[in-house]
C-alpha positions in Angstrom: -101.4 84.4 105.5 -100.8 81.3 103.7 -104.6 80.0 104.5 -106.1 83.0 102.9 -104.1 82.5 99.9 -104.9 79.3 99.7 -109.4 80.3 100.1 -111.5 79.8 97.2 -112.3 83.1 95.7 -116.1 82.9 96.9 -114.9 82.6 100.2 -112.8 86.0 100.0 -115.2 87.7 98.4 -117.8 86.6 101.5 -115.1 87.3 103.9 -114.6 90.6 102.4 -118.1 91.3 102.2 -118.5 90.6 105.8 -115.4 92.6 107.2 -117.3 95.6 105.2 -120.9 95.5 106.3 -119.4 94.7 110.2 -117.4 98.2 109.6 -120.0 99.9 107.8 -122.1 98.7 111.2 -120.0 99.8 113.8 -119.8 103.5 111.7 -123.4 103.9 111.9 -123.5 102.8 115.5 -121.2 105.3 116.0 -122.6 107.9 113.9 -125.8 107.5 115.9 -124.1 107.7 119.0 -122.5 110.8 118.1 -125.9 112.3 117.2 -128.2 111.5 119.9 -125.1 113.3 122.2 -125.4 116.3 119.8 -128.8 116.5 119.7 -128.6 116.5 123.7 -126.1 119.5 123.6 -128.0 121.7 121.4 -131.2 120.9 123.1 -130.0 121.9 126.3 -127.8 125.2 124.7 -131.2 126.0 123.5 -132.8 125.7 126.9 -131.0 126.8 129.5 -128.5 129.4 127.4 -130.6 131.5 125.6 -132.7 134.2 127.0 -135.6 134.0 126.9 
């Protein structure tokens, strides 16, 4: 890790900044994902499992 040590502190702080909006992506991907599949359960709960 020598290289890193060696980075300006700009380029940390961009590299940083990156490796948190790319996560903070990839959560609300996710998140979304996780939704939409919810959304899909209750709708058909609410359809097909309850009497009418």
């Amino acid at each position: 890790m020598q290289w890193f040590r060696d980075l300006q502190i700009g380029r940390k702080l961009g590299l940083a900044f990156t490796a948190i909006t790319l996560l903070a992506l990839i959560l609300g991907l996710f998140a979304m994902y996780e939704l939409r599949n919810s959304q899909a359960l209750v709708r058909n709960i609410t359809t097909e499992s309850m009497p009418a």
